[in-house]
ROSE-877219 format. One record per residue (C-alpha): residue number from 1; residue in three letters; x, y, z. Coordinates in steps of 0.25 Angstrom, whole numbers. Example, Ala and Ser with C-alpha at 12.3 -4.5 7.8 and 13.67 -1.06 7.14 Angstrom:
<rs>
{r 1; 'ALA'; {49; -18; 31}},
{r 2; 'SER'; {55; -4; 29}},
</rs>
This chain:
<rs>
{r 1; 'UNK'; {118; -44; 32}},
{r 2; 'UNK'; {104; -35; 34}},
{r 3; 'UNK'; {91; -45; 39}},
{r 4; 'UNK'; {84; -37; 27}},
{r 5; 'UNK'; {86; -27; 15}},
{r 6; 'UNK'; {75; -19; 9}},
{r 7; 'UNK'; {76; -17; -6}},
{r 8; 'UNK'; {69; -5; -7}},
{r 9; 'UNK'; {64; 9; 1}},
{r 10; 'UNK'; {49; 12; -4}},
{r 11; 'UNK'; {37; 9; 5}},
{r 12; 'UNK'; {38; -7; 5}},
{r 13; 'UNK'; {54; -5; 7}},
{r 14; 'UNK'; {52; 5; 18}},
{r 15; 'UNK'; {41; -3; 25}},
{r 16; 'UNK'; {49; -15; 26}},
{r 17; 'UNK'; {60; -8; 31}},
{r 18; 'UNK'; {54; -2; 42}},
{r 19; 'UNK'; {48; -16; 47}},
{r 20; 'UNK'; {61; -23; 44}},
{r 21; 'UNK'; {69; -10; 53}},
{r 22; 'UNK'; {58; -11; 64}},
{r 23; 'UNK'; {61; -27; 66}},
{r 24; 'UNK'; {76; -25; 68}},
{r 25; 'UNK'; {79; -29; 55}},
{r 26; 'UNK'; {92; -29; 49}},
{r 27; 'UNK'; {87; -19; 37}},
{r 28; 'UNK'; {94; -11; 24}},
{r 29; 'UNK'; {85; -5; 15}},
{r 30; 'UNK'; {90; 0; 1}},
{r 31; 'UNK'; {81; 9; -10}},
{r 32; 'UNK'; {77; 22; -10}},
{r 33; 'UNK'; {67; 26; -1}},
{r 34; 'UNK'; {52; 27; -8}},
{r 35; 'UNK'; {60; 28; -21}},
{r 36; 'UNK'; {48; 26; -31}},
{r 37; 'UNK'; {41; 36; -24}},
{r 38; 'UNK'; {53; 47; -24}},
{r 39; 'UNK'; {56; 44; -38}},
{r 40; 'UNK'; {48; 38; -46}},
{r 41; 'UNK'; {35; 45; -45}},
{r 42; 'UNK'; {32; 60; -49}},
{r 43; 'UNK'; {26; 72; -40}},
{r 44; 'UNK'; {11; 75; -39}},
{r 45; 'UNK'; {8; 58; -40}},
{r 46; 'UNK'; {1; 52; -26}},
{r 47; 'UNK'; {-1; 40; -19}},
{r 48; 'UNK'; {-13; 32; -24}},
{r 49; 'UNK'; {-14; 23; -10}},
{r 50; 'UNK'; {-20; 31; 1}},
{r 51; 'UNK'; {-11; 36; 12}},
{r 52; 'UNK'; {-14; 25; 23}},
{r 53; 'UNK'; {-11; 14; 11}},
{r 54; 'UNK'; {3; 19; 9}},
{r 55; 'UNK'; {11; 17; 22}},
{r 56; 'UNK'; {24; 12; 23}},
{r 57; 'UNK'; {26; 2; 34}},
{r 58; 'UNK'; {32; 1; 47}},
{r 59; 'UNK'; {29; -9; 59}},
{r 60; 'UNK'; {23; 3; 67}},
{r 61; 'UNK'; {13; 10; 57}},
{r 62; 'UNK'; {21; 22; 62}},
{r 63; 'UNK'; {27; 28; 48}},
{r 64; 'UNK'; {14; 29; 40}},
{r 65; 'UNK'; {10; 38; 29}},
{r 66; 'UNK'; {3; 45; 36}},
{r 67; 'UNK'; {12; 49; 48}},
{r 68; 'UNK'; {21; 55; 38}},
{r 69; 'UNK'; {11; 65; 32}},
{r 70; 'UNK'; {8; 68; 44}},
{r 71; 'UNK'; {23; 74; 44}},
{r 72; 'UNK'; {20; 81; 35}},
{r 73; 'UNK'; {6; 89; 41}},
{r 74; 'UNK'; {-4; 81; 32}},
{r 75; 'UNK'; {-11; 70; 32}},
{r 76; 'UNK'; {-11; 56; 24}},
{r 77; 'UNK'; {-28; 56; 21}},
{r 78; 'UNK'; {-35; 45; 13}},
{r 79; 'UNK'; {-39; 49; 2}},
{r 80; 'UNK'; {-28; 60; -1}},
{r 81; 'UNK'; {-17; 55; -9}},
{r 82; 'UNK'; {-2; 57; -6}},
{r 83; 'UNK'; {8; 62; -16}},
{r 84; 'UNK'; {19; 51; -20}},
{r 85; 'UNK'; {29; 61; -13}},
{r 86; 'UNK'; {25; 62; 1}},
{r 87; 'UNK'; {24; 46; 1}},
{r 88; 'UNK'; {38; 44; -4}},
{r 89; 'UNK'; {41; 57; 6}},
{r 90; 'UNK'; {33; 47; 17}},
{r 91; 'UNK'; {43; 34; 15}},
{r 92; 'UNK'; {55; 42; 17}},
{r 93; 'UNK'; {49; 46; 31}},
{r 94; 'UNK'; {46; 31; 34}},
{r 95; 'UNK'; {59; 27; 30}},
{r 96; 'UNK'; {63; 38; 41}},
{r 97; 'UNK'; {53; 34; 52}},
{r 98; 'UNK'; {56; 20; 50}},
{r 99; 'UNK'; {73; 22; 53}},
{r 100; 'UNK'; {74; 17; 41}},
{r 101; 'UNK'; {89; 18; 34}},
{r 102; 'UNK'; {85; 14; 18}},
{r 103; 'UNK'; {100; 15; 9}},
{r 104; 'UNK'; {95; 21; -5}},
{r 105; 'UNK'; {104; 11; -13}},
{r 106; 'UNK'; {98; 5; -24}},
{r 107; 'UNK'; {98; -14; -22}},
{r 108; 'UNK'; {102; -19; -35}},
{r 109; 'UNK'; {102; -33; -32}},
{r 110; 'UNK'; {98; -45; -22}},
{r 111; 'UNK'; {104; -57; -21}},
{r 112; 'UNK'; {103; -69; -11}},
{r 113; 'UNK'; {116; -73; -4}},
{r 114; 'UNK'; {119; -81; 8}},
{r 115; 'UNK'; {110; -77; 20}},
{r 116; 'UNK'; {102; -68; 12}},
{r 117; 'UNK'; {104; -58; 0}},
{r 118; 'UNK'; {113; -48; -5}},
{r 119; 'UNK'; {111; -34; -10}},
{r 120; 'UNK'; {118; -24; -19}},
{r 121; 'UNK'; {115; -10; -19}},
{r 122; 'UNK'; {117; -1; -32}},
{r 123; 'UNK'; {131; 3; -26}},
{r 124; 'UNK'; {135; -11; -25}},
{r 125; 'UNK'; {135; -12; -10}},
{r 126; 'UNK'; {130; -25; -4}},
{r 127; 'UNK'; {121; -31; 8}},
{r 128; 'UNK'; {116; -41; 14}},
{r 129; 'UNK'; {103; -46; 18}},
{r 130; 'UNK'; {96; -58; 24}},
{r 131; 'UNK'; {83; -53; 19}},
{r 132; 'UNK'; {79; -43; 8}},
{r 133; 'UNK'; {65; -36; 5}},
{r 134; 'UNK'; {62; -31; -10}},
{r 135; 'UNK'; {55; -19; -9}},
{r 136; 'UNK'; {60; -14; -22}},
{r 137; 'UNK'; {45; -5; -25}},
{r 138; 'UNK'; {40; -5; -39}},
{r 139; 'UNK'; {52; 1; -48}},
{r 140; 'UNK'; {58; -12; -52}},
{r 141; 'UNK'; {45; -17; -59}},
{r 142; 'UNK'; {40; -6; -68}},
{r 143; 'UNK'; {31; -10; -78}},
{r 144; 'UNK'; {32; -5; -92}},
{r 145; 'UNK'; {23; -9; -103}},
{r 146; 'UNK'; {31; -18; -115}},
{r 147; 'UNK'; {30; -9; -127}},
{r 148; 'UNK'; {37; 2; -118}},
{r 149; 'UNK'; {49; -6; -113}},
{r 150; 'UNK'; {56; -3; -129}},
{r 151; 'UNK'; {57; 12; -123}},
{r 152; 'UNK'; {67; 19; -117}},
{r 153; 'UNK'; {67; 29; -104}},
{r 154; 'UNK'; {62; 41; -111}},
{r 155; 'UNK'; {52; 35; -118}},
{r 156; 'UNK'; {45; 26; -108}},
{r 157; 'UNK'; {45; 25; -91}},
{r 158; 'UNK'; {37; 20; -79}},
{r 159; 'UNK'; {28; 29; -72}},
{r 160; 'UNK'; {38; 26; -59}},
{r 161; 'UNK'; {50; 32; -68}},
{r 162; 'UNK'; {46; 46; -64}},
{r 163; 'UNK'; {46; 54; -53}},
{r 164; 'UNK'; {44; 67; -62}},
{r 165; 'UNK'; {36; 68; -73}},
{r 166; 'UNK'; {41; 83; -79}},
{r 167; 'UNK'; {48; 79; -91}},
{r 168; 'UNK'; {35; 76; -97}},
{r 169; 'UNK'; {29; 88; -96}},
{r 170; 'UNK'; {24; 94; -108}},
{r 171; 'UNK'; {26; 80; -115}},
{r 172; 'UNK'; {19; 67; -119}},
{r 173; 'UNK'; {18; 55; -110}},
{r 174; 'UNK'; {11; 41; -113}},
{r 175; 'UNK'; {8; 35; -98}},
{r 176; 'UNK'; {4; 20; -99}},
{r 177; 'UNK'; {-5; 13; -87}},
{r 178; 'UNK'; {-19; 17; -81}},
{r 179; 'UNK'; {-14; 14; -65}},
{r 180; 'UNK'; {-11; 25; -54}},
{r 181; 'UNK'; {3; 29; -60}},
{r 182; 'UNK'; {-1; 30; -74}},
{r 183; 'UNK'; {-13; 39; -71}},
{r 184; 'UNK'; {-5; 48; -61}},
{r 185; 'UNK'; {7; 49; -70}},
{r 186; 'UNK'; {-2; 53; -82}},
{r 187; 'UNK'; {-9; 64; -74}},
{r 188; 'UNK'; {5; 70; -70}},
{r 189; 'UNK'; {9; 70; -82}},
{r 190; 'UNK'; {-3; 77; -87}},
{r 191; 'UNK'; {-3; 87; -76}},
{r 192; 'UNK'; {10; 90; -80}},
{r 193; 'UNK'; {8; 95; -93}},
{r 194; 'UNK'; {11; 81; -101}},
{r 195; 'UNK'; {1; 76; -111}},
{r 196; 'UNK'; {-3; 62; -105}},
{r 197; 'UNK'; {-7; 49; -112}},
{r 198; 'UNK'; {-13; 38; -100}},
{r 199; 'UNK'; {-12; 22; -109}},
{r 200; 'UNK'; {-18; 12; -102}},
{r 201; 'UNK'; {-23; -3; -105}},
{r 202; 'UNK'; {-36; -1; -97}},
{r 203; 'UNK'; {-48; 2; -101}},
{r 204; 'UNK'; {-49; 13; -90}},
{r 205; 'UNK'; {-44; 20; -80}},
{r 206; 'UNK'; {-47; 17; -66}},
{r 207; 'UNK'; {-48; 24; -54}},
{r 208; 'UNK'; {-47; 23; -40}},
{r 209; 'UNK'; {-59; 28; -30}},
{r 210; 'UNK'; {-59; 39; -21}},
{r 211; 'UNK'; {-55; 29; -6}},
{r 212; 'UNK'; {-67; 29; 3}},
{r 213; 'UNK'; {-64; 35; 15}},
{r 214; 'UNK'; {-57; 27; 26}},
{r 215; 'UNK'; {-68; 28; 36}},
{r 216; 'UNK'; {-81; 22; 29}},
{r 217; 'UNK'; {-93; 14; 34}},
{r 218; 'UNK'; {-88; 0; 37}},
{r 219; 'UNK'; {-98; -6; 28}},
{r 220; 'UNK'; {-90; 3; 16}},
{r 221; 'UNK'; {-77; -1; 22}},
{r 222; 'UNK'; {-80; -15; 22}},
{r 223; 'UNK'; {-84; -16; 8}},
{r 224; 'UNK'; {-73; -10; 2}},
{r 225; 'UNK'; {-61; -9; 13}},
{r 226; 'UNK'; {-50; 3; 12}},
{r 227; 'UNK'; {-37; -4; 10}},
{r 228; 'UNK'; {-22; 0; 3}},
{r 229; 'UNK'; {-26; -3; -9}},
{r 230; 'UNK'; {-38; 4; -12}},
{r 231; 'UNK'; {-52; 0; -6}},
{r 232; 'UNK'; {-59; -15; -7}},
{r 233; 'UNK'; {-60; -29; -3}},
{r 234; 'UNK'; {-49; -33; -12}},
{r 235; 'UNK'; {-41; -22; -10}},
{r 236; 'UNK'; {-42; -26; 2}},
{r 237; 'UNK'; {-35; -38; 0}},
{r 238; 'UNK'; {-25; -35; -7}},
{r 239; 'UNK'; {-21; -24; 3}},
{r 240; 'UNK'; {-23; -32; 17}},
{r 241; 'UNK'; {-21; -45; 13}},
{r 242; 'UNK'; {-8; -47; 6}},
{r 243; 'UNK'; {-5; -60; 13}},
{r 244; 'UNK'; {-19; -65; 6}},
{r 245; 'UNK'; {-14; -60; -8}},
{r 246; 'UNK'; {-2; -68; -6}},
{r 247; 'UNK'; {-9; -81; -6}},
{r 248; 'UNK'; {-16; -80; -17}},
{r 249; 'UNK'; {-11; -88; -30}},
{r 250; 'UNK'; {-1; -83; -38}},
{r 251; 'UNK'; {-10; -81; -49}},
{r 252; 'UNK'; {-20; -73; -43}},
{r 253; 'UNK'; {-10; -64; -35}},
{r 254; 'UNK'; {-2; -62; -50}},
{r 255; 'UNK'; {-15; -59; -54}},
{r 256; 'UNK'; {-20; -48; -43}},
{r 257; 'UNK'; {-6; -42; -43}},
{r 258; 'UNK'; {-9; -38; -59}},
{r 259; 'UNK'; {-22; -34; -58}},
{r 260; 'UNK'; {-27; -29; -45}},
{r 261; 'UNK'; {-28; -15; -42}},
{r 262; 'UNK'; {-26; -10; -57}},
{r 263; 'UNK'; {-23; 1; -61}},
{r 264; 'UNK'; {-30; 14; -57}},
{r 265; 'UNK'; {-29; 27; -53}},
{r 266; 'UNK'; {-31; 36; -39}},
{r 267; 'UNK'; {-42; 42; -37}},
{r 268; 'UNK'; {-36; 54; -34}},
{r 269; 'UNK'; {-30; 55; -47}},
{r 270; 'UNK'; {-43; 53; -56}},
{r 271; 'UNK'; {-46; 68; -59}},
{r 272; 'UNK'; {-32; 72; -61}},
{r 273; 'UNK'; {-29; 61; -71}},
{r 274; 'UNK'; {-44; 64; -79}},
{r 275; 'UNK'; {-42; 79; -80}},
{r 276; 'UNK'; {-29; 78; -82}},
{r 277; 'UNK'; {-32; 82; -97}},
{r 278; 'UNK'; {-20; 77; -105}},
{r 279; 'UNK'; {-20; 63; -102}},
{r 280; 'UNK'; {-23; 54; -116}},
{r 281; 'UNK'; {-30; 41; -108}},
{r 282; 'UNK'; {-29; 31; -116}},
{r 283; 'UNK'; {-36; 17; -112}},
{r 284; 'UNK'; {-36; 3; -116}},
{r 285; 'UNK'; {-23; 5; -123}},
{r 286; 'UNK'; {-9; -3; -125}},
{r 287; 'UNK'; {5; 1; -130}},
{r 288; 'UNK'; {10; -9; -137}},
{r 289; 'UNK'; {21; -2; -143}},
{r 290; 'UNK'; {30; 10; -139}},
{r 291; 'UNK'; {42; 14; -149}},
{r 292; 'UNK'; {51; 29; -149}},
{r 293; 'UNK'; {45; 38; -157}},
{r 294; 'UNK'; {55; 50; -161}},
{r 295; 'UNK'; {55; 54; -145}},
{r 296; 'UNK'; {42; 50; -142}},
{r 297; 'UNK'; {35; 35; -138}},
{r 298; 'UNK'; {26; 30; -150}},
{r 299; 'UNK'; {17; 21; -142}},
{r 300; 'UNK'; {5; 12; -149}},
{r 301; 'UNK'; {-7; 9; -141}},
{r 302; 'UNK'; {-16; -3; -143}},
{r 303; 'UNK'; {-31; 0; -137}},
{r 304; 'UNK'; {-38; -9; -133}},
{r 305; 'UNK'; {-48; -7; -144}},
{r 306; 'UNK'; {-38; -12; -154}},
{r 307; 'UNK'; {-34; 2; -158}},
{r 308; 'UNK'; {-19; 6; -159}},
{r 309; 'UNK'; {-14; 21; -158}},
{r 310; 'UNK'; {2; 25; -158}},
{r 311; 'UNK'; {3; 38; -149}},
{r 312; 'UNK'; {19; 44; -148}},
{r 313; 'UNK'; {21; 50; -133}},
{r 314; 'UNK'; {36; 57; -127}},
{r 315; 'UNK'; {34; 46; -116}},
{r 316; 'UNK'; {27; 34; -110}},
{r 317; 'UNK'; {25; 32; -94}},
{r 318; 'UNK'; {23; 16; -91}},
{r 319; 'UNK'; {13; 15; -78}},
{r 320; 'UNK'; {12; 3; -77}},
{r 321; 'UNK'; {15; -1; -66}},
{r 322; 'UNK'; {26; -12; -59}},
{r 323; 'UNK'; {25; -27; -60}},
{r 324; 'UNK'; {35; -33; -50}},
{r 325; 'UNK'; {43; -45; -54}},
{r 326; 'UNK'; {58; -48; -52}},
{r 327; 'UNK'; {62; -48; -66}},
{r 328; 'UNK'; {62; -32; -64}},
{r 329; 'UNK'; {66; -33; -49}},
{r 330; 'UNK'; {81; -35; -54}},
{r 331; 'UNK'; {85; -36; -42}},
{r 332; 'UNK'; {89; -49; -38}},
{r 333; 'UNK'; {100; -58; -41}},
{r 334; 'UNK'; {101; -73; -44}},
{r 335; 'UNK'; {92; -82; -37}},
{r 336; 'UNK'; {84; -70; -29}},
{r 337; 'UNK'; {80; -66; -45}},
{r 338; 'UNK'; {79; -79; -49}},
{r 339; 'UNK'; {72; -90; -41}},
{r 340; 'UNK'; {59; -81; -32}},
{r 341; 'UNK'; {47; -87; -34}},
{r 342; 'UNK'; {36; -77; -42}},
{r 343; 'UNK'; {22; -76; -40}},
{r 344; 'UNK'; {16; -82; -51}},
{r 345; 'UNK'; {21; -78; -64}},
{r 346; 'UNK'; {22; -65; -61}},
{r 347; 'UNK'; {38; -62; -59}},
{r 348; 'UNK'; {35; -57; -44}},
{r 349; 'UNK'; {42; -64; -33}},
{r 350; 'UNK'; {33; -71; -23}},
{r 351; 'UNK'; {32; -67; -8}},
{r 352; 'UNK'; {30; -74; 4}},
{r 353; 'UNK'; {21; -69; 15}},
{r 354; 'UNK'; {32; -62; 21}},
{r 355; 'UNK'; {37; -56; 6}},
{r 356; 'UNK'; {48; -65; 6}},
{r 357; 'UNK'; {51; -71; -8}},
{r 358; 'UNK'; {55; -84; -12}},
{r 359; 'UNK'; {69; -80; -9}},
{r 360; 'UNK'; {70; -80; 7}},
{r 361; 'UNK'; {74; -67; 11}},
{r 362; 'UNK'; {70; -59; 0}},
{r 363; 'UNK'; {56; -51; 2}},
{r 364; 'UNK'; {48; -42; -7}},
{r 365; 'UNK'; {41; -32; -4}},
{r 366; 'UNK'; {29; -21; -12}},
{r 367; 'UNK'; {28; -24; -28}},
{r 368; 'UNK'; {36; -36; -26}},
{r 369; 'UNK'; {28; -43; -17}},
{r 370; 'UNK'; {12; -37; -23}},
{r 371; 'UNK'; {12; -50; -31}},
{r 372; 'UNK'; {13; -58; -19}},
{r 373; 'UNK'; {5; -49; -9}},
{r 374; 'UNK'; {-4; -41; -20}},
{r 375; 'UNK'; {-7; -27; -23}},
{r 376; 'UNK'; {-5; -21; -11}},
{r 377; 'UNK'; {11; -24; -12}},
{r 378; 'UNK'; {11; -14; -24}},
{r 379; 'UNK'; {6; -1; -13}},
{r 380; 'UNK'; {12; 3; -2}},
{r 381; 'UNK'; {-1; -2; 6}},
{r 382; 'UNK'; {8; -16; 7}},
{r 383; 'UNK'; {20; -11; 12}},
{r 384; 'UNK'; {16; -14; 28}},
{r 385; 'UNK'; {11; -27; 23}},
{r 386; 'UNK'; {25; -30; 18}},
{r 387; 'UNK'; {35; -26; 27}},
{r 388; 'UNK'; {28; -32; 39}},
{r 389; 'UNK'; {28; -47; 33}},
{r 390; 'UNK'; {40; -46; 25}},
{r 391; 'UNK'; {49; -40; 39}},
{r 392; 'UNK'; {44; -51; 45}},
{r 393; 'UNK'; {48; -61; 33}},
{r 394; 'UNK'; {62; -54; 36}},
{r 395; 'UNK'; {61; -57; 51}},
{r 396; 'UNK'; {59; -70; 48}},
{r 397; 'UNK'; {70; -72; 36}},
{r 398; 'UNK'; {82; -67; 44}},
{r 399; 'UNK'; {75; -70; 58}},
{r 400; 'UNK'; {75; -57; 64}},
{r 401; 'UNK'; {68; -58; 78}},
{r 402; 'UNK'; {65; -41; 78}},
{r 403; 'UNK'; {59; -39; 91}},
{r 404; 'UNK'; {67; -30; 102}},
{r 405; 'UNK'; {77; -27; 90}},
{r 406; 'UNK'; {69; -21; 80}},
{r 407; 'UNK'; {61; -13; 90}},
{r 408; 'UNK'; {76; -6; 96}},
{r 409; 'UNK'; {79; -4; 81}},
{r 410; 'UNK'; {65; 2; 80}},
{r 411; 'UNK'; {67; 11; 91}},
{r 412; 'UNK'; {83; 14; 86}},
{r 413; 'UNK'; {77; 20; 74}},
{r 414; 'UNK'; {64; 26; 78}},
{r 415; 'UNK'; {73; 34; 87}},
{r 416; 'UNK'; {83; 36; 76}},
{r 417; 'UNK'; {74; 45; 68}},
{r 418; 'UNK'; {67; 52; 80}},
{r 419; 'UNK'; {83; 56; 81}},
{r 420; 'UNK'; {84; 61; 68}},
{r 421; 'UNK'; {71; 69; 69}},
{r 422; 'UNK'; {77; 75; 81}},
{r 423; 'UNK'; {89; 80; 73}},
{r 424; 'UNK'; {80; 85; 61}},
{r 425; 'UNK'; {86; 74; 53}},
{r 426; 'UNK'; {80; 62; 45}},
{r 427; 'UNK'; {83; 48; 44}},
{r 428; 'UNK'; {92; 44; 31}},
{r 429; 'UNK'; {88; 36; 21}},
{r 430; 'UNK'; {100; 31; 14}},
</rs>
């Protein structure tokens, strides 16, 4: 039986593991590595966080962002954003750096048995584990408006179902939502040649600021601190104080969780998005119904002036985002499913301080956990948060003592992979 099992390889995944490794744990961990990076986003889109904000973790601060561009002979600058290739490039390498063995079978379900839980992967294998950490990313909780969810495939899909955008070239596309991904993709698309409706509810499009730079006068950085979220007091909080968010009501924390940090755009990506010529902005409208129209999508918008227009399109790109929840988790079975406690009524699980559920022994970690420990659990900006307290929830659950034992482990596979670099070899991740 391992101490702990970590459902899924992105930036939480891997963060975790890398603490839990370094402890002395007893560790597996199962998905594939920086999955929704790799495959489920399309060339030429970038990082919105700055480079600083969007480490993975590891006890020693060792593996970093910017260490491996420096692998590569260029430098991780504030203010330069980072295409979404060389950071899905970068957790490979951290998985590397960190020793860390990651099997890319797919978990298909959790359930509690004696001592802990048991896990079946998509072959039908079976584990055991005294403790388990659900770092499942955002896949599992797409968000696709109702009068979309009548149509099929072809007609409708989430801005995280592609990792290429070519087949609409020289076609129609109808892309739903006014945040980062909805902007981005619209302004691929365009450049592409694809003739580009933007429909959003708001009123306006937002935009973020060019960042300050990072050394200012201290009466400017005091006013409005840099953080991983952006710059600002309550940024701020949300970014360095999670433990705080925790203890606020369940009301108010529902409450942040749907409306801070609204949707807006990079700065960076402004003047390509507004002179990108063919994208129809369309603002303050709705659909409120979608139906097959000979091949095409026949959608009717609702404005917010009380006017109603019908538009057909080939296809209609929901970004709207992901609301977490374990209705959509499906996941776990029996009681694991049925009796964790929520936050509010929001069908989020809640997490302890150590992002252990209600379930002892099942921990959560990123999306998952944001409606507990706020906004910041949505970026990669809260993985070092997370995977420090929730090892050391671990440690505690299954009373692992770490200590001389997880610094030989340490030591076993940092020199593990100075052997494979010797030999011109890379560490596997399976």
């Amino acid at each position: 039986m391992h101490d702990l099992v970590v459902v899924g390889a992105g930036p939480y995944g891997l963060s975790i593991a890398a603490h839990a490794a370094a402890a002395g744990l007893d560790l597996r961990v199962f998905g594939r590595p920086m999955a929704s990076w790799r495959e489920h986003m399309p060339p030429g889109m970038f990082l919105k966080s700055e480079p600083w904000a969007s480490n993975l973790s590891d006890p020693d601060g060792a593996f970093g962002l910017a260490a491996y561009a420096a692998t590569l002979g260029r430098e991780a600058r504030h203010g330069d954003p980072l295409p979404v290739g060389l950071f899905a490039s970068y957790g490979l390498w951290f998985a590397e750096r960190a020793a860390l063995t990651v099997d890319e079978r797919i978990i298909t379900s959790v359930e509690a048995c004696p001592g802990g839980f048991r896990l079946t992967a998509e072959d039908g294998e079976r584990f055991l584990a005294r403790t388990v950490a659900l770092a499942v990313g955002v896949m599992p909780f797409i968000d696709i408006p109702a009068p979309l969810l009548g149509l099929d495939r072809a007609q409708v899909t989430h801005s995280s179902h592609h990792a290429d955008l070519t087949r609409f070239v020289g076609g129609d596309v109808t892309v739903i939502g006014a945040g980062q991904a909805a902007l981005e993709t619209a302004a691929l698309l365009a450049e592409q040649g694809t003739s580009v409706r933007l429909v959003a509810r708001s009123g306006r499009l937002n935009w973020n600021t060019l960042p300050p730079p990072l050394d200012r006068p201290a009466g400017t950085a005091a006013r409005a601190p840099h953080t991983g979220l952006g710059c600002g007091w309550k940024n701020w909080l949300y970014a360095e104080t999670p433990g705080v968010f925790r203890r606020f009501p369940e009301a108010t924390r529902a409450r942040i969780f749907t409306s801070a940090l609204g949707p807006a755009g990079a700065w960076w990506l402004r003047e390509r998005f507004e002179t990108a010529a063919r994208v129809e902005v369309r603002l303050g409208e709705s659909v409120v119904t979608a139906a097959p129209a000979g091949g095409r999508v026949r959608l009717e918008l609702f404005a917010t002036t009380g006017r109603t227009e019908t538009v057909e399109t080939d296809h209609v790109i929901a970004a709207t985002g992901f609301t977490p929840g374990l209705d959509r988790l499906g996941l776990l079975e029996g009681p694991l499913a049925e009796g964790l406690r929520t936050v509010g009524p929001s069908r989020a699980p809640e997490a302890s301080a150590a992002f252990e559920s209600s379930y002892p022994g099942l921990f959560l970690a990123g999306l998952l956990s944001a409606p507990s420990f706020g906004p910041s659990m949505r970026f990669v900006y809260g993985a070092s948060y997370t995977a420090e307290r929730l090892v050391a929830g671990v440690r505690r659950r299954v009373g692992a003592r770490g200590g001389p034992l997880a610094k030989v482990r340490q030591r076993q596979g940092q020199r593990e992979v100075r052997r494979q670099e010797q030999r011109g070899g890379r560490v596997s991740v399976k």
